[in-house]
N, C-alpha and C positions, 0 to 999 in steps of 0.2 A: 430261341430256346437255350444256345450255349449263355447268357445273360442270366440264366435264371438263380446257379449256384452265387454270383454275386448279388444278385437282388435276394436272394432268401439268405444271404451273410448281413447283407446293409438291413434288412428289416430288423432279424436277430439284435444286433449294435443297439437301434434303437429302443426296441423292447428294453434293452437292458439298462439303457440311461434312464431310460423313464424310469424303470421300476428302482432305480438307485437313487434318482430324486424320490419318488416316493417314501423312499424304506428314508432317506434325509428329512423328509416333510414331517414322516409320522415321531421319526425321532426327536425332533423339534417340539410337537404336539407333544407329545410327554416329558420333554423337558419342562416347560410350560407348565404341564400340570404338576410335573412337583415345585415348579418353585411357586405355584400358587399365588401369581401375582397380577398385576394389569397388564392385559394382551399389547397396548400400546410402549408400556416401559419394559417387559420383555424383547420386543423388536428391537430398541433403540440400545437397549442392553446388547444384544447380538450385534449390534454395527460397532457398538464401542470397542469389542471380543475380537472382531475382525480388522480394529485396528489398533491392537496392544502394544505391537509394534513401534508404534508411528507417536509423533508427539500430541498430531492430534488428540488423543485421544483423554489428554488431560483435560480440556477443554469440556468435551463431551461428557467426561466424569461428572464436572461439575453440573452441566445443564440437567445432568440424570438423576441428580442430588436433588437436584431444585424441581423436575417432575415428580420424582416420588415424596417429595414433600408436600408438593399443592395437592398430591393425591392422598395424604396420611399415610405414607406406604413405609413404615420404618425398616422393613427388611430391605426397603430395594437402595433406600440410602445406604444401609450399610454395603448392599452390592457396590455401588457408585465410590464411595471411599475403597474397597476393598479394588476396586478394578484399578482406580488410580493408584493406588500401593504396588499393585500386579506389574503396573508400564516401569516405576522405579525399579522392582526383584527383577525383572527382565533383562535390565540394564546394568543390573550389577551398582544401582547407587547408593553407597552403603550408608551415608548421612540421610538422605532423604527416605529410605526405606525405616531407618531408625525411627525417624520421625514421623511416619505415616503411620506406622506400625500402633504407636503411641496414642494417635487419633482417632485410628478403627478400635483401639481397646476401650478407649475413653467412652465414644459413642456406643458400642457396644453395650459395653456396661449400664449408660445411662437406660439404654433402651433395653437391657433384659436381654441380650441375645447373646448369647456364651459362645454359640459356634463361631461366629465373627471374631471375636473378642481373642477362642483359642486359636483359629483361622491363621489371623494375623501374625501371633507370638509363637505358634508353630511353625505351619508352613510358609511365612515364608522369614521371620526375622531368624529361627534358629537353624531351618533351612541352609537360610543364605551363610549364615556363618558355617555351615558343613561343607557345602560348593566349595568353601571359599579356603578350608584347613584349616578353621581356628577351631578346633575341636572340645578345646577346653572351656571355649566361650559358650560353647553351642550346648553341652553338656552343663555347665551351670546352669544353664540358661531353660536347660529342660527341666534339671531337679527342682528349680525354685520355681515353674511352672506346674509339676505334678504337686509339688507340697500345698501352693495353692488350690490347686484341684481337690484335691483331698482334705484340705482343709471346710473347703465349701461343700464337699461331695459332689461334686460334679460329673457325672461320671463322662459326658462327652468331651471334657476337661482331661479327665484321665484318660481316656482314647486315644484324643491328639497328644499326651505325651509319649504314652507307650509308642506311635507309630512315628513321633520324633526321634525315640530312641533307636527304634529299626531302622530310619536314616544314617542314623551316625556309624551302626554297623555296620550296614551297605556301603558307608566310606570308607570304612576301615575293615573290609573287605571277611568279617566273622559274618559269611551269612546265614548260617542255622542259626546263631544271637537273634540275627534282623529277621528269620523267620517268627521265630517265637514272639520279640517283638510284635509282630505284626497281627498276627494272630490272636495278640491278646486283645489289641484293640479291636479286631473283627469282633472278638468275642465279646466286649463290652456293647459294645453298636450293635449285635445280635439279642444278646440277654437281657437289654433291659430298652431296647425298641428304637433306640437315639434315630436322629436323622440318618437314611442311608443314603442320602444323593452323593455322597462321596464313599461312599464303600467299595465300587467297583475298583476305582483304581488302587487302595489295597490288597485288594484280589488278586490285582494284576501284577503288582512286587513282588506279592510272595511268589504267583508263577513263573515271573521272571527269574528269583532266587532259585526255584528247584529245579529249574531248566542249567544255571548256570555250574548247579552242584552236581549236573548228570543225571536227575532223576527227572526224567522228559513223563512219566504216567502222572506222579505223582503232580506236575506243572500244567498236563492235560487236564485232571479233575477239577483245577481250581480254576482254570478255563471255563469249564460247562459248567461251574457251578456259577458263574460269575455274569452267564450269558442273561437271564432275568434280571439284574441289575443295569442292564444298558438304555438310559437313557436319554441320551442326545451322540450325537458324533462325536465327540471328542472319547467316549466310552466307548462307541462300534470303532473308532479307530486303531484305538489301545488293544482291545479285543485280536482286530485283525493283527498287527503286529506280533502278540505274542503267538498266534494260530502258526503265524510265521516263523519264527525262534522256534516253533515246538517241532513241527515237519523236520525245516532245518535239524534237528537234535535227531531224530528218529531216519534223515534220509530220505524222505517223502517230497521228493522236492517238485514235483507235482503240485500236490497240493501246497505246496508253501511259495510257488510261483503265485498260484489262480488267489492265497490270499493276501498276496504283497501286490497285485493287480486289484483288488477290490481296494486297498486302504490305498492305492494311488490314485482308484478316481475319486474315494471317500477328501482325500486332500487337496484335488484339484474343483472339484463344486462347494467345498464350506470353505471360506476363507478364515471363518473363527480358528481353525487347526494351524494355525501359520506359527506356532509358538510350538506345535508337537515336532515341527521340522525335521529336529534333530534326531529323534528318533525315528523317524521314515528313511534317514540317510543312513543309519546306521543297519537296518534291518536290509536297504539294499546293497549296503556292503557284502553282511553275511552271507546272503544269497548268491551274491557274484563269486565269493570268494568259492564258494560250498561247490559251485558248477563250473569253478574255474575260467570264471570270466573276468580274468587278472585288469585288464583292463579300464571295465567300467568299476571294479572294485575299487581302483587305484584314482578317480574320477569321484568318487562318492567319498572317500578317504579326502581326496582336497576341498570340499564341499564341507566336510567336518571341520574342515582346519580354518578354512574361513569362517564357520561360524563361531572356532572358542576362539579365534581372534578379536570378532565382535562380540562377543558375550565376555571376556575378560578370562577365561576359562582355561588357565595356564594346565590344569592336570590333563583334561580333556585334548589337550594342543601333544600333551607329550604324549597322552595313547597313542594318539594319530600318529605319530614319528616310528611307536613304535611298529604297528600294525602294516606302517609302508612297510619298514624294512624285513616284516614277514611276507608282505605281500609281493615284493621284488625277488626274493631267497626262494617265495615256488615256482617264481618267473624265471629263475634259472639268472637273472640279470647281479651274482655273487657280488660286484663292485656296488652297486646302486644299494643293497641287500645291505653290505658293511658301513657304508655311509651314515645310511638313515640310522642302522642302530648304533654307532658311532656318535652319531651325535644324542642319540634318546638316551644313551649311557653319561654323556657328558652333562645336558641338560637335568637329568633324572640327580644327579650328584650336587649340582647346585642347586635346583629347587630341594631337594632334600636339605642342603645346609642351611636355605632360608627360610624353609619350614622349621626347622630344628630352631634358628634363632627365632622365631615369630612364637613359637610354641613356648621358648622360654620366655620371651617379652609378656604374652599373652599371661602366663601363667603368674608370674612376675604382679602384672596388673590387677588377678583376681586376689592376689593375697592383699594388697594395697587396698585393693576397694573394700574384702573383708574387716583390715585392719581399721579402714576407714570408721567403719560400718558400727566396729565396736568403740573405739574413742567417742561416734556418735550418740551409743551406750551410755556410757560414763559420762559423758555430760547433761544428758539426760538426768540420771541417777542424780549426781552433784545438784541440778537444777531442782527437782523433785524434792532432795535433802534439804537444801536452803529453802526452799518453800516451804517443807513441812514446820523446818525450826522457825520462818516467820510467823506459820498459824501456830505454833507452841505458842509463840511468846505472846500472839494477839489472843489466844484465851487463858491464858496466863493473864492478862491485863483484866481481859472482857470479868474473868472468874474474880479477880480479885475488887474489880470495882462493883462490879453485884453484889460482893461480900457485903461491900461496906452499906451498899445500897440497905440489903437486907435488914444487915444491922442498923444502919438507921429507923430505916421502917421495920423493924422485926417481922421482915416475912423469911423467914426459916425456910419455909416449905419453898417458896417460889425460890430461892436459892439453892437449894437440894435438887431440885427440879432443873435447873441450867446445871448443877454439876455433871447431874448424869447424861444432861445433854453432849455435855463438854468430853464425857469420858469416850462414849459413842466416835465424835470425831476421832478422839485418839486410838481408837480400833482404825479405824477404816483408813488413817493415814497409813498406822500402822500395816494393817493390810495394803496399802499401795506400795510400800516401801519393800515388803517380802518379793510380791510380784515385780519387780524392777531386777531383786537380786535373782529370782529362775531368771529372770530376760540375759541378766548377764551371763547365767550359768550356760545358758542355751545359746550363746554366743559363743564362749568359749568354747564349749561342743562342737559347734562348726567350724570354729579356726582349726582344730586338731583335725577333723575330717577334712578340712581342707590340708592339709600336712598328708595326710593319707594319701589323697589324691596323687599329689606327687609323688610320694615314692612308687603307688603305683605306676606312676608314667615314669618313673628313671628304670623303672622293672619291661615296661614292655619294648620299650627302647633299646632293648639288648637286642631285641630282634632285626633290627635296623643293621645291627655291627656286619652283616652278611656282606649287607652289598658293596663297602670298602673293602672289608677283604676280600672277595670276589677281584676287586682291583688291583688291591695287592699283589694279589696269586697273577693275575694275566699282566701287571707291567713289570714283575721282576721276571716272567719268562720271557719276554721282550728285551730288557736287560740283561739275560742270559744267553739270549739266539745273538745280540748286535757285539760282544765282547767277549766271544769266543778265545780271542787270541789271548786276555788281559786277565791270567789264572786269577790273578786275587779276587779281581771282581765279579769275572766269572763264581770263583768258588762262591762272595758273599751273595751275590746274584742265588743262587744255585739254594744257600743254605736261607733265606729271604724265602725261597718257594716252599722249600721242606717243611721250616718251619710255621709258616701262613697253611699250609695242606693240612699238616697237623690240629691248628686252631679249627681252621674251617671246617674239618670232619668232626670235631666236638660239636660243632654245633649245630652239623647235620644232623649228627647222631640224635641231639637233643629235640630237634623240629621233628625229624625223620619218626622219633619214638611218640611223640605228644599225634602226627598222623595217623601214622599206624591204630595207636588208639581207639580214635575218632573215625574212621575211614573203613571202608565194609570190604569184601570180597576184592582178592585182586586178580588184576587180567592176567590169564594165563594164555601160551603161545605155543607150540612145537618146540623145544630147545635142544641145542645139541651141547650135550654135557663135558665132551671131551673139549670142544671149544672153550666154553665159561672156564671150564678146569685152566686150560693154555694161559688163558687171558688172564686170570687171578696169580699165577708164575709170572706173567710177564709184569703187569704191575707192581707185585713184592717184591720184583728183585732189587731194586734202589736200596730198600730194607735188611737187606740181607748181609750177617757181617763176614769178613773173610774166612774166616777161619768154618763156617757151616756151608755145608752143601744141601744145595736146594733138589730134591729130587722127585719122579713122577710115575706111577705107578700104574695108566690106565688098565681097566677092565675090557676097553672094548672102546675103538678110537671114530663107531659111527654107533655112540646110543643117546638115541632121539626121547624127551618125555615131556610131558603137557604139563608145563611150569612157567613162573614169572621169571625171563634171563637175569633183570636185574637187580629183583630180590635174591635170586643164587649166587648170582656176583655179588652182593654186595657181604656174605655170610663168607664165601669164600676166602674172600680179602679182609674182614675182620679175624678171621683164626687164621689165616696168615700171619697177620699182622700181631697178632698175640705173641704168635711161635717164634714169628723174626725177633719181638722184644726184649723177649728173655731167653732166648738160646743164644749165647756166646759163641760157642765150642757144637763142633755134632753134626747133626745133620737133618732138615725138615722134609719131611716124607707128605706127600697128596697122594691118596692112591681113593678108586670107586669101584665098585661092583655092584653087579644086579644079583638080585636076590634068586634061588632057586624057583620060585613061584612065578618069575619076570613082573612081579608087581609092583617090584618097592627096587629105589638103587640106594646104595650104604656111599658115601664121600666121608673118608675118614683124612683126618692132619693129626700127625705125629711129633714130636719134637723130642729131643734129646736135651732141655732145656732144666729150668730150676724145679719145675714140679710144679704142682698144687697140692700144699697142706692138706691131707685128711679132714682138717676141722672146717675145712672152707669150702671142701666138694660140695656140700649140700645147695650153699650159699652161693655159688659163683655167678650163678646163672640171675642175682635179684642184680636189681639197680645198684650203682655207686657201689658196688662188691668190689676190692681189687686185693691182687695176692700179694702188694707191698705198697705202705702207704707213700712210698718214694717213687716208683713208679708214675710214669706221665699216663694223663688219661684222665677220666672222672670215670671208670667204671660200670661205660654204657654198654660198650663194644656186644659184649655175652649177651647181656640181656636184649637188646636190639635182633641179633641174631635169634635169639630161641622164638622170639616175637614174632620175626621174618618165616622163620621155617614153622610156625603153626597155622601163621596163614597161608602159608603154601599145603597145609592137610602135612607136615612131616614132623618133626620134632630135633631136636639137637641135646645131643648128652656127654656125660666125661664120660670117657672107658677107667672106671676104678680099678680096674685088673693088670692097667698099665702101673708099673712099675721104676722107671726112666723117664726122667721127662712127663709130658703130659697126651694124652692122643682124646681128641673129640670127634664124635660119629657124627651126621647130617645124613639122616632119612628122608626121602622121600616120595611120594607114590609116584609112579610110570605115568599114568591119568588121571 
């Protein structure tokens, strides 16, 4: 009898393998039945699936080519090409995948089958150039796909671009772009009935993105909505993972145990998942991390790194770098913690420089091929021109020896009759000649929008400038702690950080502003005001010139209120920072109070400084406003703050009744 609790656990177990093969069986069975094919090249299909990996499986491509052929099976050739293109994108081979790529579109085409055709030239050739950072290739490479698309009307043509384009923003990390993206191709593949056997796993990106943008409800919905679309394992897999991400997100870790235990045996009985891998390692990172199991996190973390070693996956390789040295810094292990991000800083610097050259080689290339493309233009035209002037001159001949013809035989009429024949051609050359000149106009069109492109990308590339001066600012304070004793260089040291601080807050301001924007409610906390107040003194004071006294004025040195600390800091130290700029001479006042009602605290800054013009009070508070065009700054400062304190529910003002100088209030509510 004490036996029994183990034999009613060991029954349990098996009930549940069974019915997990089953729920595998049945999903197989409707894989099956959508791809509507013969039960025996479907089987031999699944073993090729299971071995993508492996070289075999080139081999087996081929045999499966040569089944579905003695069978007339034109889709499952195209599968069979398509699987041998899949072992190439796997491997990262970028000559062979070019050229598979090329072969599934040919045959495609020939056979009518557009999904393959876009299959190929989306997922995985323009894909592969995303994995891979050539951005600009991948992006050509999309619009000259959609323009075909739309030129044919295609609309599962335009599907797969839109959902190439939500790739490339999931690279470059705008992911509300890669949602909408996404969603437009849902919505094309909804609206007008297209194949859905791959609509699941756009379901799945998009809830991947709202889980990663914090909004875990909105990443549940498209969960459940997505659950009717699951048919085979590789979908109940994807499925299970995010069920996993979303718990994870909400806390639940319950339930995000029991579904990262399902897609582990879903992994361990289909060997066709051996390619989802990576993302099983990554979901049991999350999880270890989320329950503080530093260990096997740091275990799943080397498991990643092994794989973008073999996969070629240099970005992938430096997550991981980074992630240990998060994962060592909760482990309390600080030295291991500075290492690892130590090197992800170093590494992160030179792939960024070799990116930056590749990106201009790359860019370099597509003007080249465009220029190409037009010289190919014009000799076309040239060729066309001299061809037309050869058939001038042969009815020119033709017309004048008819002439005579006629007039020897006086047939008039049958000479009248080839003229106007002869005029007809000279329309229609004519008309070939105009269409040559749109071809070149419409050429020239695209060299200048290629021109575009680039300044776009010399524009978003300013965004890049952070993370060297980030370097800047931490190796001239390194320079500043090691030559202490060595004034001058201490001092350049010293004036290297001030002025890099400087740079760098412009462009916080700049990022900081275009967030705030974009970015909804912020987290509010208990704050203690008289601290933030302390704090934003002690910061300013490097700012402050001799001759001004800094001084402090609290209300009350324990008032606690339900606000964001470092949105308050950061308003604090902007009207510091105002006050210290332009007061010379005098003396800068911080002083707060709570209101009589205890609802609201008043933080006012004072200065004894140049003033603000009456004609600019109104004004001060917009963008790029500043109270002297020699003044350093761009004019964000104000506006950033007023921004800051609206989402905090308070508001920020000039005291016009100031007289000296200039004084601004900062309102805000207690709760």
């Amino acid at each position: 009898m004490k036996d029994l609790p183990y034999i009613t656990i060991g029954r349990f177990s098996v009930l549940f393998i069974i019915l997990l093969l089953s729920t595998t069986t049945i999903a197989q069975n409707r894989e099956m039945k959508e791809y509507n094919g013969d039960s025996t090249l479907y089987v031999y299909y699944q073993q090729c699936k299971a071995n993508i990996q492996s070289p075999i499986v080139l081999p087996m491509s081929d045999t499966l080519f040569t089944m579905a052929q003695t069978k007339s099976d034109p889709r499952m050739q195209a599968v069979a090409l398509s699987t041998k293109l899949d072992y190439y994108y796997f491997k990262g081979q970028e000559d062979s995948i070019i050229a598979w790529v090329e072969r599934v579109k040919k045959f495609a085409q020939e056979t009518e089958q557009s999904k393959y055709y876009y299959f190929a030239w989306g997922k995985r050739l323009i894909l592969f150039y995303i994995k891979n950072g050539k951005f600009n290739t991948a992006l050509y490479e999309a619009q000259n796909m959609l323009r075909e698309a739309q030129q044919e009307d295609n609309k599962e043509g335009i599907a797969y671009c839109y959902d190439c384009i939500g790739d490339i923003y999931i690279l470059k990390r705008l992911r509300q772009q890669a949602i909408d993206a996404k969603l437009k191709a849902i919505e094309i593949i909804e609206t007008y009935h297209l194949n859905a056997y791959n609509l699941h796993s756009k379901y799945m990106s998009v809830a991947k993105l709202y889980n990663d943008m914090l909004q875990p409800q909105k990443a549940n919905d498209i969960i459940k909505k997505a659950e009717k679309l699951v048919h085979n394992n590789n979908q109940a897999f994807e499925q299970k993972l995010q069920y996993v991400a979303y718990y994870l997100r909400v806390n639940q870790l319950e339930k995000a145990q029991k579904a990262l235990e399902e897609a582990e045996e879903l992994f361990k009985h289909d060997k066709t998942l051996i390619n989802r891998q990576k993302n099983l390692i990554v979901s049991r990172e999350s999880y270890y991390k989320q329950t503080k199991q530093y260990q096997k996190a740091l275990q799943a973390l080397e498991e990643q790194e092994k794989l973008a070693a073999e996969m070629g996956e240099t970005q992938l390789g430096l997550e991981v770098k980074m992630r240990k040295g998060q994962t060592y810094y909760w482990m309390r292990q600080k030295d291991l913690a500075a290492d690892y991000l130590y090197d992800y800083i170093n590494l992160a610097d030179s792939i960024n420089n070799i990116n930056e050259q590749a990106a201009i080689t790359e860019f370099s290339s597509l003007l080249n091929f465009e220029k190409i493309k037009i010289e190919k233009k014009e000799l076309e035209l040239k060729a066309k021109e001299a061809e037309l002037k050869h058939n001038r001159s042969f009815i020119l001949l033709l017309v004048s020896t008819l002439f005579i013809v006629f007039i020897l035989f006086y047939r008039e009429f049958y000479l009248n009759k080839k003229l106007k024949h002869s005029k007809k051609l000279l329309l229609i050359k004519n008309q070939e000649l105009t269409e040559s000149e749109n071809n070149l106009r419409k050429a020239r069109d695209k060299a200048e929008k290629a021109s575009n492109m680039k300044t776009s990308f010399i524009r978003n590339m300013t965004h890049e400038i952070r993370t060297p001066l980030n370097s800047i600012v931490g190796f001239s304070q390194v320079i500043s702690s090691q030559f202490k004793k060595d004034d001058e260089t201490h001092e350049f040291a010293n004036l290297i950080e001030k002025n890099s601080d400087k740079l760098l807050k412009l462009i916080d301001d700049v990022l900081e502003l275009s967030d705030l924007e974009s970015s909804e409610d912020m987290e509010l906390e208990s704050t203690n005001i008289h601290i933030c107040c302390e704090q934003a003194l002690s910061k300013i004071q490097p700012y402050i010139s001799k001759d001004v006294s800094l001084e402090f004025h609290p209300g009350n040195s324990e008032l606690f209120i339900h606000t964001n600390k470092e949105a308050v800091s950061k308003i604090l130290f902007n009207l510091l920072h105002n006050a210290a700029k332009f007061t010379e001479k005098g003396k800068i006042t911080l002083a707060y109070s709570l209101s009589e009602a205890k609802d609201q605290i008043s933080i006012s800054v004072t200065d004894t400084g140049i003033g603000i013009p009456a004609d600019k009070q109104e004004i001060i508070f917009e963008r790029f406003t500043k109270v002297s065009n020699f003044s350093q700054g761009c004019g964000l400062g104000l506006a950033l703050s007023k921004l800051l304190a609206q989402k905090l529910g308070g508001n920020l003002v000039i005291d016009k009744t100031n007289k000296t100088g200039s004084r601004f209030v900062l309102t805000l509510p207690v709760q």
